[in-house]
VOGUVO-23970 format. One record per residue (C-alpha): y, x, z; residue in one letter; residue number from 1. Coordinates in steps of 0.2 Angstrom, whole numbers. Layout:
+-------+-------+-------+-----+-----+
!    c2 !    c1 !    c3 ! res !   n !
+-------+-------+-------+-----+-----+
!     Y !     X !     Z !   a ! NUM !
...
+-------+-------+-------+-----+-----+
***
This chain:
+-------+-------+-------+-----+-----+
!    c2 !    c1 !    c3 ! res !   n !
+-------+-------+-------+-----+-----+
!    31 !    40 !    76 !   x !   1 !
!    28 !    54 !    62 !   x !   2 !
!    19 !    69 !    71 !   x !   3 !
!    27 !    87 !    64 !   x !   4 !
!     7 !    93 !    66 !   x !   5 !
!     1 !    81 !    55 !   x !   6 !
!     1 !    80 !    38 !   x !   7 !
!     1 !    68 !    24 !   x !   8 !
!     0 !    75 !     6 !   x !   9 !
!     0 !    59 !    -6 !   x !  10 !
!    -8 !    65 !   -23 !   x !  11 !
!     7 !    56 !   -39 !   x !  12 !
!    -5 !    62 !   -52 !   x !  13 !
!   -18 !    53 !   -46 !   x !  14 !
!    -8 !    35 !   -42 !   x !  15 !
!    -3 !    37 !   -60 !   x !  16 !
!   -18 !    40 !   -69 !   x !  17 !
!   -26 !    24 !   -57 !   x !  18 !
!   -11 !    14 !   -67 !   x !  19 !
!   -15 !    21 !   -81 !   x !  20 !
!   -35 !    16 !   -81 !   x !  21 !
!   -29 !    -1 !   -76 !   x !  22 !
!   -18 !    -6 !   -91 !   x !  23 !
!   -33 !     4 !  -101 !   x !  24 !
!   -45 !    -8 !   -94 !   x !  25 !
!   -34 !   -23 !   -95 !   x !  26 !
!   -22 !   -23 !  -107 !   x !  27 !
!   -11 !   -35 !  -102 !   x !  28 !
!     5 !   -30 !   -92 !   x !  29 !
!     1 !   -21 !   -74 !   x !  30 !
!    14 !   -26 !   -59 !   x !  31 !
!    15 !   -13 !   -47 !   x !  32 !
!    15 !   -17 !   -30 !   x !  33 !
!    26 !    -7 !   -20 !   x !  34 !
!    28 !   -17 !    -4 !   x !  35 !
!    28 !    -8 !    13 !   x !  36 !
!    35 !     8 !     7 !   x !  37 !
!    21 !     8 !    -7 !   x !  38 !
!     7 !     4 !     7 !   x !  39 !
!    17 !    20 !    17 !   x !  40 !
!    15 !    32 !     2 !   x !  41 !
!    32 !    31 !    -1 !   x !  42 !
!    40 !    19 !   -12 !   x !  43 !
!    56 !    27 !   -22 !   x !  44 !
!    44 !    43 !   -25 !   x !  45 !
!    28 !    30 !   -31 !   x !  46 !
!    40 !    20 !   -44 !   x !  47 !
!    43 !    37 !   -51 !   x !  48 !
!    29 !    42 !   -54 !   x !  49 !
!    27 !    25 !   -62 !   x !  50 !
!    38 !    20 !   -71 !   x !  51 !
!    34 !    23 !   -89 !   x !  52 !
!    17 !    17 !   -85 !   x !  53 !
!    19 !     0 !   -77 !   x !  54 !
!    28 !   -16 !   -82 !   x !  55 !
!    38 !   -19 !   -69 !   x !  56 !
!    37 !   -17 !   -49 !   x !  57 !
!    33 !   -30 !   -33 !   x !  58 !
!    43 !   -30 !   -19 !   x !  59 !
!    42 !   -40 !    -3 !   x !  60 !
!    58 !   -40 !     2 !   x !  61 !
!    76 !   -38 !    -8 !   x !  62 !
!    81 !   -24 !     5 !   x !  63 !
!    64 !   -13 !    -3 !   x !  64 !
!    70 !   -17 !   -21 !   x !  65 !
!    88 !   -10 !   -18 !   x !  66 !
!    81 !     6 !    -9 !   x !  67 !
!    71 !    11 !   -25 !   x !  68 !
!    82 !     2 !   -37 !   x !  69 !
!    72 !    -3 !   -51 !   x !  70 !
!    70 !   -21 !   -58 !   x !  71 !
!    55 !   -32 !   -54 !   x !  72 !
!    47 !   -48 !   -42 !   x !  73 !
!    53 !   -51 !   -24 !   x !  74 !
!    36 !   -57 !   -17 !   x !  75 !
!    42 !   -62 !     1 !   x !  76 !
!    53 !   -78 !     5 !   x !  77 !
!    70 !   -76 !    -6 !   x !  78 !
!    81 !   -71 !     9 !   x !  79 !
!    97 !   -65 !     3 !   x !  80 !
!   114 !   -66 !    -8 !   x !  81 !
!   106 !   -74 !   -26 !   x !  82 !
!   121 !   -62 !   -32 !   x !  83 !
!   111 !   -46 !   -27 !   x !  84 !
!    94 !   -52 !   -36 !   x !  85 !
!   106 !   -55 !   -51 !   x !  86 !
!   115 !   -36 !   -48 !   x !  87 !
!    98 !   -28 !   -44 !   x !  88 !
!    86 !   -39 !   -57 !   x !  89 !
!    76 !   -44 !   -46 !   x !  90 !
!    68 !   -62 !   -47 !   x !  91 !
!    64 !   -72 !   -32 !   x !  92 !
!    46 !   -82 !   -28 !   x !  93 !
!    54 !   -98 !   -26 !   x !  94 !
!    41 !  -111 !   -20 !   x !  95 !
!    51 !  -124 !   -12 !   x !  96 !
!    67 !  -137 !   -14 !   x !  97 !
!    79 !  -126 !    -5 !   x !  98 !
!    75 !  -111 !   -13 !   x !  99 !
!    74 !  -118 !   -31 !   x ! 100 !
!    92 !  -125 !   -27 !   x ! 101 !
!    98 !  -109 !   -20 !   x ! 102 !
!    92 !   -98 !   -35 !   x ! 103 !
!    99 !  -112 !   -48 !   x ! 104 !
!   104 !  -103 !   -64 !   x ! 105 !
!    95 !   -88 !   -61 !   x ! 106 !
!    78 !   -81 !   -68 !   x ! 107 !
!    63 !   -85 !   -54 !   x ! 108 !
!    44 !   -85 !   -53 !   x ! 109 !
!    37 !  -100 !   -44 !   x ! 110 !
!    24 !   -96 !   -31 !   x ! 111 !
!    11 !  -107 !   -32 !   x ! 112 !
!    -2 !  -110 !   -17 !   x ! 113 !
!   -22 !  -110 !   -23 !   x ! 114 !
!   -27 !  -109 !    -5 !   x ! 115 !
!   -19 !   -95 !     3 !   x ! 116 !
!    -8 !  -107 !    14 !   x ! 117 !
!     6 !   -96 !    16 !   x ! 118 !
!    22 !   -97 !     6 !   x ! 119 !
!    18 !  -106 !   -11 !   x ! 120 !
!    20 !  -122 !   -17 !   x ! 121 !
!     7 !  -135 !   -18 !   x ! 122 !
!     2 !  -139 !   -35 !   x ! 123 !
!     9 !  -156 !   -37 !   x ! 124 !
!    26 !  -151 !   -31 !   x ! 125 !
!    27 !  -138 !   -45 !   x ! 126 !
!    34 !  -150 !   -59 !   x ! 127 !
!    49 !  -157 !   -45 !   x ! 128 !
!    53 !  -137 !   -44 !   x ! 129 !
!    50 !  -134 !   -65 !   x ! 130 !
!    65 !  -148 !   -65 !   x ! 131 !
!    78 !  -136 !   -56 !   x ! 132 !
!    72 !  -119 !   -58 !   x ! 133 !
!    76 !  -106 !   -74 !   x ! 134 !
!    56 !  -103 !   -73 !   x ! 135 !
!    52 !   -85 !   -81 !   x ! 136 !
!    34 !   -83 !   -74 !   x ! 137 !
!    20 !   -92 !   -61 !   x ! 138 !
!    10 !   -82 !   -48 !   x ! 139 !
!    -2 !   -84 !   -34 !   x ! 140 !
!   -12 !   -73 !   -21 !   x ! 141 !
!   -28 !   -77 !   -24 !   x ! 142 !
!   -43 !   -69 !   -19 !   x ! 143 !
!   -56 !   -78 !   -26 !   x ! 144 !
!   -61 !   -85 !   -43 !   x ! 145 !
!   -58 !  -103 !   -37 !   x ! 146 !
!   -39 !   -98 !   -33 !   x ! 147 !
!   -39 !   -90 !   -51 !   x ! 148 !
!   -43 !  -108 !   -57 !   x ! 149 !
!   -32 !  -118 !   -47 !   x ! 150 !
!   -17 !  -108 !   -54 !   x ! 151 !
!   -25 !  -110 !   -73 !   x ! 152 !
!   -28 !  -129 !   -68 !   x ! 153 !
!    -9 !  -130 !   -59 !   x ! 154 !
!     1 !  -122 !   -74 !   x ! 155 !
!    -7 !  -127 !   -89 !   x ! 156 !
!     3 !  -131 !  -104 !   x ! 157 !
!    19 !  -125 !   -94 !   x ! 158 !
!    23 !  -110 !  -108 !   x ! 159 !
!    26 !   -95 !   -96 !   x ! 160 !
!    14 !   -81 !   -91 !   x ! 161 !
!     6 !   -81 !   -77 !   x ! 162 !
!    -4 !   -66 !   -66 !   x ! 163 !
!   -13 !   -68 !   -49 !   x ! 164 !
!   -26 !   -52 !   -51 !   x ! 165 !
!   -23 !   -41 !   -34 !   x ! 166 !
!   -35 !   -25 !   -33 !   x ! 167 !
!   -50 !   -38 !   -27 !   x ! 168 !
!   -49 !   -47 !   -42 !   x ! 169 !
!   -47 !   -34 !   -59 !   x ! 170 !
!   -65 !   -33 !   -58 !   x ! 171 !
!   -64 !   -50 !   -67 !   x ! 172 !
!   -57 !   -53 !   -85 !   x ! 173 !
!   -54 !   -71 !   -83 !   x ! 174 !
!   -42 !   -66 !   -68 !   x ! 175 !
!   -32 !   -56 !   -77 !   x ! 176 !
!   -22 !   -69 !   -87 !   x ! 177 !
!    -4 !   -61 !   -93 !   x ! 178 !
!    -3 !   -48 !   -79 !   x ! 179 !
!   -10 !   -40 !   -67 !   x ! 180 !
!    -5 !   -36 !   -49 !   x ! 181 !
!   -13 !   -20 !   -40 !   x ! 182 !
!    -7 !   -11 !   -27 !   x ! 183 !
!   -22 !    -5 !   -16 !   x ! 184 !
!   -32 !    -2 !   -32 !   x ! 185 !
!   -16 !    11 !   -36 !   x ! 186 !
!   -17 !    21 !   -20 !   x ! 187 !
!   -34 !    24 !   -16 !   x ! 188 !
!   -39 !    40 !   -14 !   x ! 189 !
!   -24 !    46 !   -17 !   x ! 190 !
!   -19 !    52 !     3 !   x ! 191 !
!   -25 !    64 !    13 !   x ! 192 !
!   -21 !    65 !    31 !   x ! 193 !
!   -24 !    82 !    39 !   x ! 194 !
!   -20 !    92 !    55 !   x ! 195 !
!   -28 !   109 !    63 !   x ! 196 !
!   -37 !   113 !    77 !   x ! 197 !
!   -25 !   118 !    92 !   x ! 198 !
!   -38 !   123 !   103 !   x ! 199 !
!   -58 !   127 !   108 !   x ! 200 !
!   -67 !   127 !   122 !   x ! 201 !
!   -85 !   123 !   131 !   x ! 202 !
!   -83 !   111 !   144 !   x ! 203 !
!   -90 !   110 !   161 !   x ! 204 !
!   -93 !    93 !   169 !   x ! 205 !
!   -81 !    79 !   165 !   x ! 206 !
!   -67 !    78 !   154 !   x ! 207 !
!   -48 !    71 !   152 !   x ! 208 !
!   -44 !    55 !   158 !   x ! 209 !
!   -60 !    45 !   154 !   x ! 210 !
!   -71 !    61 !   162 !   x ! 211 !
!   -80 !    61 !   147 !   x ! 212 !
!   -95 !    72 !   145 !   x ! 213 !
!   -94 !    82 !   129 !   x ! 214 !
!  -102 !   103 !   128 !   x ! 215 !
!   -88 !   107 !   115 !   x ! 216 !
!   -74 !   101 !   112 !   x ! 217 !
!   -56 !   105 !   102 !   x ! 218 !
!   -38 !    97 !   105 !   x ! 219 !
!   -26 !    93 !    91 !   x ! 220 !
!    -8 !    91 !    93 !   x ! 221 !
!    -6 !    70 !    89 !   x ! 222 !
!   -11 !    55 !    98 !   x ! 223 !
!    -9 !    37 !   100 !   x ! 224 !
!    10 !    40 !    99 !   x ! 225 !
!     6 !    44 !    81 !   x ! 226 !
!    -6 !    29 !    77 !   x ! 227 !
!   -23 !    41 !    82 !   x ! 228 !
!   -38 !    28 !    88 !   x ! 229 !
!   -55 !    35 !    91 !   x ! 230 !
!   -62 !    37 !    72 !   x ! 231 !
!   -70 !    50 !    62 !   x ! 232 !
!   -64 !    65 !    55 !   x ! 233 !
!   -70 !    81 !    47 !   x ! 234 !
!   -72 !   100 !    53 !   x ! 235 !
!   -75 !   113 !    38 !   x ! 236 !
!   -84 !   100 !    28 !   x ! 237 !
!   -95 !    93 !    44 !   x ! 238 !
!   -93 !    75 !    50 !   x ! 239 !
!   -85 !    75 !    69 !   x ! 240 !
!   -77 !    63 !    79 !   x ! 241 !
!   -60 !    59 !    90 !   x ! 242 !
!   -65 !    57 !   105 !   x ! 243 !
!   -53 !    53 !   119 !   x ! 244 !
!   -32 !    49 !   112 !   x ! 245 !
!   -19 !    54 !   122 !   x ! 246 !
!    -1 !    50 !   120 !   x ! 247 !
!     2 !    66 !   112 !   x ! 248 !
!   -16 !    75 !   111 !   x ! 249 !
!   -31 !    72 !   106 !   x ! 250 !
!   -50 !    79 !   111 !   x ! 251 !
!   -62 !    80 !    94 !   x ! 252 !
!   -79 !    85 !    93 !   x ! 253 !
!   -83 !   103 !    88 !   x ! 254 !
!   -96 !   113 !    80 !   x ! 255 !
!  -100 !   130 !    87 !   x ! 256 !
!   -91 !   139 !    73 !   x ! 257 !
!   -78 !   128 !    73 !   x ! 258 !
!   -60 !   138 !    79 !   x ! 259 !
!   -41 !   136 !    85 !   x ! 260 !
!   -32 !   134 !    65 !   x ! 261 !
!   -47 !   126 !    59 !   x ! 262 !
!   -43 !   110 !    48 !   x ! 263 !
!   -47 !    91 !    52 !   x ! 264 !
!   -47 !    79 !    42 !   x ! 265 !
!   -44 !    64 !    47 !   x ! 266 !
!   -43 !    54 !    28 !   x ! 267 !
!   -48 !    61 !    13 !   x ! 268 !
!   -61 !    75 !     6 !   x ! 269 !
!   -76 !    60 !     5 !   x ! 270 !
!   -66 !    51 !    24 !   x ! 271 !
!   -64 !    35 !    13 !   x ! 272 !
!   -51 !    21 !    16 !   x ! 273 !
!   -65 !    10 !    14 !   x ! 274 !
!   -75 !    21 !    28 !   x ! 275 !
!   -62 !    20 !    40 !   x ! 276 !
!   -59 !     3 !    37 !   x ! 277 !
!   -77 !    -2 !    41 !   x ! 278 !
!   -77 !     8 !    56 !   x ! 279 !
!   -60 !     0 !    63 !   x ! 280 !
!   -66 !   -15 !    55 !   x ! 281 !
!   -50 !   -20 !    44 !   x ! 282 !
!   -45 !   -19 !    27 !   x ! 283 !
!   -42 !    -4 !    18 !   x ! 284 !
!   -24 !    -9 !    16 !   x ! 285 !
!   -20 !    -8 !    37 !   x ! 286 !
!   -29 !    11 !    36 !   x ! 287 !
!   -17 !    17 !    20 !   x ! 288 !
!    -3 !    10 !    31 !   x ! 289 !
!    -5 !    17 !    47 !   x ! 290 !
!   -13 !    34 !    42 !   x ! 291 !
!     2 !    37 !    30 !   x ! 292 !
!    13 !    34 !    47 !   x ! 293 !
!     4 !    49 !    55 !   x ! 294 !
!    14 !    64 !    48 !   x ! 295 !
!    28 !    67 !    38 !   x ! 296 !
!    24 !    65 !    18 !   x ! 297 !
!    21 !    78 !     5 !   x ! 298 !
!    22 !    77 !   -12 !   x ! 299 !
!     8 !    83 !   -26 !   x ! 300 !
!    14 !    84 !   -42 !   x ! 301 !
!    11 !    92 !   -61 !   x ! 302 !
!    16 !    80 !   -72 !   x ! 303 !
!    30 !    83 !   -80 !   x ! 304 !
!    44 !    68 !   -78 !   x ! 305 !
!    41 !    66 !   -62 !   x ! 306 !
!    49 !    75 !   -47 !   x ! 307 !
!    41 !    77 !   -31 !   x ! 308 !
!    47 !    80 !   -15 !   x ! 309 !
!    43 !    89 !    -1 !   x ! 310 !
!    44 !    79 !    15 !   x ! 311 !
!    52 !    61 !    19 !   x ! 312 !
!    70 !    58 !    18 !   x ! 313 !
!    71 !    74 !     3 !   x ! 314 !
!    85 !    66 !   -11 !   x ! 315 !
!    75 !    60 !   -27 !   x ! 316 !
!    78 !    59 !   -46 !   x ! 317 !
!    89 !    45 !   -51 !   x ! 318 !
!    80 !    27 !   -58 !   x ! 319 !
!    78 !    31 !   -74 !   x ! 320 !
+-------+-------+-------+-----+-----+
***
Protein backbone atom coordinates (compact mmCIF):
# COMPACT_ATOMS: atom_id res chain seq x y z
CA UNK A 1 0.00 0.00 0.00
CA UNK A 2 1.05 3.94 -0.69
CA UNK A 3 2.67 5.15 2.57
CA UNK A 4 1.34 9.22 3.20
CA UNK A 5 5.44 9.60 4.47
CA UNK A 6 6.68 8.69 1.32
CA UNK A 7 7.00 10.48 -1.52
CA UNK A 8 7.16 9.90 -5.31
CA UNK A 9 7.85 12.91 -7.34
CA UNK A 10 7.90 11.69 -11.23
CA UNK A 11 9.97 14.51 -13.17
CA UNK A 12 7.18 14.93 -16.96
CA UNK A 13 9.84 17.21 -18.40
CA UNK A 14 12.20 14.86 -18.18
CA UNK A 15 10.05 11.53 -19.65
CA UNK A 16 9.38 13.96 -22.53
CA UNK A 17 12.63 15.14 -23.42
CA UNK A 18 13.87 11.08 -23.14
CA UNK A 19 10.96 10.71 -26.16
CA UNK A 20 12.06 13.39 -27.70
CA UNK A 21 16.10 12.23 -27.96
CA UNK A 22 14.67 8.91 -29.07
CA UNK A 23 12.74 10.01 -32.29
CA UNK A 24 15.85 12.33 -32.67
CA UNK A 25 17.99 9.38 -32.72
CA UNK A 26 15.68 7.33 -34.63
CA UNK A 27 13.72 8.78 -36.80
CA UNK A 28 11.31 6.46 -37.26
CA UNK A 29 7.88 6.48 -35.26
CA UNK A 30 8.33 5.93 -31.40
CA UNK A 31 5.56 3.67 -29.58
CA UNK A 32 5.21 4.46 -26.06
CA UNK A 33 4.81 1.97 -23.75
CA UNK A 34 2.42 2.89 -21.12
CA UNK A 35 1.58 -0.65 -19.69
CA UNK A 36 1.41 -1.06 -15.72
CA UNK A 37 0.22 2.42 -15.12
CA UNK A 38 3.38 3.71 -17.33
CA UNK A 39 5.73 1.20 -15.23
CA UNK A 40 3.85 3.01 -11.87
CA UNK A 41 4.58 6.63 -12.99
CA UNK A 42 1.25 7.16 -13.82
CA UNK A 43 -0.17 6.56 -17.04
CA UNK A 44 -3.16 9.27 -18.03
CA UNK A 45 -0.53 11.89 -16.65
CA UNK A 46 2.64 10.17 -18.74
CA UNK A 47 0.33 10.08 -22.22
CA UNK A 48 0.02 13.81 -21.51
CA UNK A 49 2.92 14.81 -21.37
CA UNK A 50 3.41 12.74 -24.45
CA UNK A 51 1.37 12.97 -26.68
CA UNK A 52 2.50 15.47 -29.24
CA UNK A 53 5.84 13.68 -29.10
CA UNK A 54 5.10 10.00 -29.68
CA UNK A 55 3.17 8.11 -32.53
CA UNK A 56 1.04 6.35 -30.79
CA UNK A 57 0.84 4.45 -27.21
CA UNK A 58 1.06 0.56 -25.95
CA UNK A 59 -1.08 -0.81 -23.73
CA UNK A 60 -1.31 -4.23 -22.09
CA UNK A 61 -4.66 -4.54 -21.62
CA UNK A 62 -7.96 -2.70 -23.16
CA UNK A 63 -9.07 -1.81 -19.59
CA UNK A 64 -5.54 0.68 -19.43
CA UNK A 65 -6.41 2.06 -22.92
CA UNK A 66 -10.02 3.20 -21.83
CA UNK A 67 -8.62 4.84 -18.48
CA UNK A 68 -6.31 7.05 -20.44
CA UNK A 69 -8.32 7.14 -23.68
CA UNK A 70 -6.08 7.73 -26.26
CA UNK A 71 -5.65 5.45 -29.43
CA UNK A 72 -2.83 2.82 -29.86
CA UNK A 73 -1.68 -1.11 -29.58
CA UNK A 74 -3.12 -3.59 -27.10
CA UNK A 75 0.04 -5.61 -26.25
CA UNK A 76 -1.71 -8.31 -23.92
CA UNK A 77 -3.96 -11.23 -25.24
CA UNK A 78 -7.11 -9.41 -26.96
CA UNK A 79 -9.64 -10.05 -24.20
CA UNK A 80 -12.69 -8.16 -24.62
CA UNK A 81 -15.78 -6.71 -26.83
CA UNK A 82 -13.93 -6.27 -30.44
CA UNK A 83 -16.64 -3.33 -30.28
CA UNK A 84 -14.68 -1.24 -27.65
CA UNK A 85 -11.15 -1.79 -29.55
CA UNK A 86 -13.24 -0.21 -32.58
CA UNK A 87 -14.90 2.76 -30.06
CA UNK A 88 -11.55 3.19 -28.34
CA UNK A 89 -8.97 2.60 -31.48
CA UNK A 90 -7.26 0.52 -30.17
CA UNK A 91 -5.74 -2.55 -32.17
CA UNK A 92 -5.34 -5.90 -30.78
CA UNK A 93 -2.05 -8.47 -31.09
CA UNK A 94 -3.74 -11.27 -32.57
CA UNK A 95 -1.40 -14.20 -32.90
CA UNK A 96 -3.71 -16.99 -33.13
CA UNK A 97 -6.94 -18.73 -35.00
CA UNK A 98 -9.34 -17.68 -32.52
CA UNK A 99 -8.26 -14.40 -32.02
CA UNK A 100 -7.78 -13.53 -35.75
CA UNK A 101 -11.49 -14.75 -36.17
CA UNK A 102 -12.71 -12.82 -33.27
CA UNK A 103 -11.12 -9.48 -34.51
CA UNK A 104 -12.33 -10.22 -38.32
CA UNK A 105 -13.07 -6.83 -39.99
CA UNK A 106 -11.08 -4.94 -37.81
CA UNK A 107 -7.54 -3.34 -37.86
CA UNK A 108 -4.91 -5.73 -35.75
CA UNK A 109 -1.10 -6.14 -35.48
CA UNK A 110 0.03 -9.73 -35.59
CA UNK A 111 2.34 -10.87 -32.82
CA UNK A 112 4.79 -12.86 -34.10
CA UNK A 113 7.07 -15.27 -31.77
CA UNK A 114 11.07 -14.80 -32.52
CA UNK A 115 11.72 -16.72 -29.29
CA UNK A 116 10.08 -15.23 -26.59
CA UNK A 117 7.66 -18.22 -26.27
CA UNK A 118 4.90 -16.41 -24.80
CA UNK A 119 1.85 -15.07 -26.79
CA UNK A 120 2.96 -14.74 -30.53
CA UNK A 121 2.49 -16.72 -33.38
CA UNK A 122 5.01 -19.09 -34.82
CA UNK A 123 6.31 -17.93 -38.05
CA UNK A 124 4.95 -20.48 -40.30
CA UNK A 125 1.44 -19.94 -38.86
CA UNK A 126 1.52 -16.22 -39.77
CA UNK A 127 0.45 -16.64 -43.58
CA UNK A 128 -2.96 -18.87 -42.26
CA UNK A 129 -3.61 -15.62 -39.95
CA UNK A 130 -2.54 -12.83 -43.01
CA UNK A 131 -5.70 -14.96 -44.78
CA UNK A 132 -8.26 -13.71 -42.05
CA UNK A 133 -6.99 -10.71 -40.46
CA UNK A 134 -7.19 -6.90 -41.67
CA UNK A 135 -3.21 -6.72 -40.99
CA UNK A 136 -2.08 -2.94 -40.11
CA UNK A 137 1.24 -3.84 -38.64
CA UNK A 138 3.67 -6.88 -37.37
CA UNK A 139 5.48 -6.78 -33.96
CA UNK A 140 7.70 -9.06 -31.74
CA UNK A 141 9.39 -8.79 -28.18
CA UNK A 142 12.67 -9.40 -28.96
CA UNK A 143 15.54 -8.82 -27.05
CA UNK A 144 18.21 -9.91 -29.03
CA UNK A 145 19.57 -9.29 -32.66
CA UNK A 146 18.69 -12.91 -33.56
CA UNK A 147 14.85 -12.12 -32.62
CA UNK A 148 15.21 -8.78 -34.82
CA UNK A 149 16.07 -11.21 -37.73
CA UNK A 150 13.48 -13.74 -37.16
CA UNK A 151 10.85 -10.93 -37.49
CA UNK A 152 12.75 -9.51 -40.69
CA UNK A 153 13.17 -13.21 -42.02
CA UNK A 154 9.04 -13.96 -40.88
CA UNK A 155 7.49 -10.78 -42.55
CA UNK A 156 9.40 -10.14 -45.56
CA UNK A 157 7.65 -8.96 -48.61
CA UNK A 158 4.32 -8.76 -46.41
CA UNK A 159 4.01 -4.66 -47.10
CA UNK A 160 3.26 -3.51 -43.45
CA UNK A 161 5.53 -1.93 -40.87
CA UNK A 162 7.02 -3.68 -38.56
CA UNK A 163 8.84 -2.50 -34.82
CA UNK A 164 10.34 -4.83 -32.19
CA UNK A 165 12.98 -2.30 -30.68
CA UNK A 166 12.27 -2.17 -26.62
CA UNK A 167 14.75 0.15 -24.57
CA UNK A 168 17.48 -2.99 -24.86
CA UNK A 169 17.49 -2.81 -28.21
CA UNK A 170 17.49 1.25 -29.78
CA UNK A 171 21.19 1.00 -29.25
CA UNK A 172 20.90 -0.95 -32.58
CA UNK A 173 19.89 0.62 -35.98
CA UNK A 174 19.14 -2.52 -37.72
CA UNK A 175 16.37 -2.99 -34.78
CA UNK A 176 14.62 -0.22 -35.26
CA UNK A 177 12.79 -0.92 -38.58
CA UNK A 178 9.51 1.29 -38.82
CA UNK A 179 9.14 1.93 -35.17
CA UNK A 180 10.31 1.74 -32.13
CA UNK A 181 8.98 0.57 -28.75
CA UNK A 182 10.57 2.17 -25.38
CA UNK A 183 9.17 2.16 -22.34
CA UNK A 184 11.97 1.66 -19.66
CA UNK A 185 14.32 3.85 -21.72
CA UNK A 186 11.31 6.62 -21.27
CA UNK A 187 11.16 6.62 -17.41
CA UNK A 188 14.64 6.31 -16.30
CA UNK A 189 15.65 8.71 -14.06
CA UNK A 190 12.76 10.40 -14.16
CA UNK A 191 11.48 9.19 -10.11
CA UNK A 192 12.62 9.97 -7.03
CA UNK A 193 11.46 8.23 -4.12
CA UNK A 194 12.08 10.02 -0.81
CA UNK A 195 11.00 10.17 2.86
CA UNK A 196 12.49 11.85 6.14
CA UNK A 197 14.10 10.85 9.01
CA UNK A 198 11.47 10.31 11.99
CA UNK A 199 13.78 9.65 14.44
CA UNK A 200 17.83 9.32 16.08
CA UNK A 201 19.35 7.60 18.50
CA UNK A 202 22.57 5.68 19.72
CA UNK A 203 21.92 2.26 20.47
CA UNK A 204 22.81 0.06 23.21
CA UNK A 205 23.10 -3.59 22.72
CA UNK A 206 20.75 -5.26 20.46
CA UNK A 207 18.14 -3.90 18.26
CA UNK A 208 14.42 -4.58 16.90
CA UNK A 209 13.28 -7.83 16.14
CA UNK A 210 16.57 -9.24 14.50
CA UNK A 211 18.70 -7.66 17.78
CA UNK A 212 20.77 -6.34 15.35
CA UNK A 213 23.94 -4.45 16.50
CA UNK A 214 24.16 -1.03 14.86
CA UNK A 215 25.98 2.39 17.23
CA UNK A 216 23.50 4.68 15.36
CA UNK A 217 20.58 4.30 13.89
CA UNK A 218 17.35 6.43 12.49
CA UNK A 219 13.52 5.15 11.88
CA UNK A 220 11.40 6.18 9.12
CA UNK A 221 7.80 6.04 8.93
CA UNK A 222 7.38 2.97 5.82
CA UNK A 223 8.06 -0.68 5.80
CA UNK A 224 7.40 -3.90 4.10
CA UNK A 225 3.70 -2.86 4.07
CA UNK A 226 4.76 -0.36 1.54
CA UNK A 227 7.18 -2.46 -0.66
CA UNK A 228 10.52 -1.29 1.74
CA UNK A 229 13.34 -4.37 1.42
CA UNK A 230 16.78 -4.00 2.83
CA UNK A 231 18.47 -1.71 0.03
CA UNK A 232 20.49 1.33 -0.09
CA UNK A 233 19.48 4.81 0.32
CA UNK A 234 21.04 8.26 1.00
CA UNK A 235 21.33 10.68 4.13
CA UNK A 236 22.48 14.31 3.06
CA UNK A 237 24.21 13.18 0.14
CA UNK A 238 26.03 10.15 2.12
CA UNK A 239 25.43 6.36 1.05
CA UNK A 240 23.44 4.47 4.14
CA UNK A 241 21.45 1.48 4.35
CA UNK A 242 17.91 0.07 5.49
CA UNK A 243 18.65 -1.98 7.75
CA UNK A 244 15.94 -4.01 9.55
CA UNK A 245 11.75 -3.55 7.66
CA UNK A 246 9.08 -3.58 9.72
CA UNK A 247 5.57 -3.66 8.89
CA UNK A 248 5.32 0.03 9.17
CA UNK A 249 8.93 1.25 10.27
CA UNK A 250 11.93 0.90 9.22
CA UNK A 251 15.72 1.14 11.02
CA UNK A 252 18.39 3.03 8.51
CA UNK A 253 21.79 3.75 9.07
CA UNK A 254 22.92 7.17 10.32
CA UNK A 255 25.79 9.37 10.26
CA UNK A 256 26.58 11.43 13.34
CA UNK A 257 25.07 14.63 12.07
CA UNK A 258 22.48 13.05 10.64
CA UNK A 259 18.87 14.34 12.55
CA UNK A 260 14.95 13.60 13.02
CA UNK A 261 13.43 15.74 9.33
CA UNK A 262 16.49 14.69 7.63
CA UNK A 263 15.77 13.46 3.99
CA UNK A 264 16.33 9.78 2.58
CA UNK A 265 16.44 8.91 -0.46
CA UNK A 266 15.75 5.94 -1.28
CA UNK A 267 15.79 6.35 -5.41
CA UNK A 268 17.13 9.04 -7.26
CA UNK A 269 19.91 11.83 -6.68
CA UNK A 270 22.81 9.30 -8.26
CA UNK A 271 20.38 5.91 -6.30
CA UNK A 272 20.04 4.45 -9.89
CA UNK A 273 17.33 2.01 -11.10
CA UNK A 274 20.01 0.28 -12.50
CA UNK A 275 21.81 0.17 -8.80
CA UNK A 276 19.03 -0.97 -7.05
CA UNK A 277 18.23 -3.45 -9.62
CA UNK A 278 21.81 -5.00 -9.30
CA UNK A 279 21.48 -5.07 -5.68
CA UNK A 280 17.89 -6.85 -5.59
CA UNK A 281 19.21 -8.55 -8.45
CA UNK A 282 16.18 -7.95 -11.05
CA UNK A 283 15.45 -5.75 -13.78
CA UNK A 284 15.18 -2.12 -13.64
CA UNK A 285 11.58 -2.43 -14.73
CA UNK A 286 10.40 -4.52 -11.28
CA UNK A 287 12.39 -1.39 -9.20
CA UNK A 288 10.44 1.50 -11.35
CA UNK A 289 7.37 -0.56 -10.49
CA UNK A 290 7.50 -1.20 -6.93
CA UNK A 291 9.42 2.02 -5.83
CA UNK A 292 6.64 4.11 -7.54
CA UNK A 293 3.99 1.93 -5.28
CA UNK A 294 5.81 3.30 -2.17
CA UNK A 295 4.08 6.81 -1.79
CA UNK A 296 1.63 8.71 -3.19
CA UNK A 297 2.66 10.48 -6.79
CA UNK A 298 3.65 14.04 -7.38
CA UNK A 299 3.83 15.74 -10.48
CA UNK A 300 6.89 18.05 -11.84
CA UNK A 301 6.14 20.04 -14.50
CA UNK A 302 7.19 23.45 -16.72
CA UNK A 303 6.26 22.72 -20.01
CA UNK A 304 3.63 24.39 -21.11
CA UNK A 305 0.72 22.00 -22.65
CA UNK A 306 0.93 19.76 -20.11
CA UNK A 307 -0.80 19.78 -16.66
CA UNK A 308 0.50 18.20 -13.70
CA UNK A 309 -1.11 16.94 -10.84
CA UNK A 310 -0.42 16.97 -7.41
CA UNK A 311 -1.14 13.59 -5.97
CA UNK A 312 -2.91 10.16 -7.38
CA UNK A 313 -6.48 10.22 -8.07
CA UNK A 314 -6.14 14.57 -8.75
CA UNK A 315 -8.88 14.94 -12.20
CA UNK A 316 -6.56 15.65 -15.36
CA UNK A 317 -6.69 17.53 -18.80
CA UNK A 318 -9.04 15.93 -21.28
CA UNK A 319 -7.28 13.68 -24.25
CA UNK A 320 -6.49 15.95 -26.56
Amino acid sequence: MRCPAVQVTVNLDQVRVAAEAIRAKTRVGLIAVIKADAYGLGAPRIADALASVVSEFAYFAVSEAREVGRPGLVLGPPEGDPAEYRELNLRPAVANRAAAQKFSGQRVAIKVDTGMQRFGCPPEDLDDLVARCDVEDYFSHAVTLEAIERLRGASAGRGRPLHAAATCLLGHPQAWFDAVRPGLALYRGAVRVTTRLQSVRDTSGPVGYTGFRWPRVGIILAGYSNFLQPAPVLINGRPQRLLEIGMNTCFVSVDPTDKPGDEVVLLGDGLTEAGLAEHFQVREHEILCRYTAMGPRQYVCQTPDVSPAVAVGEPRASPR
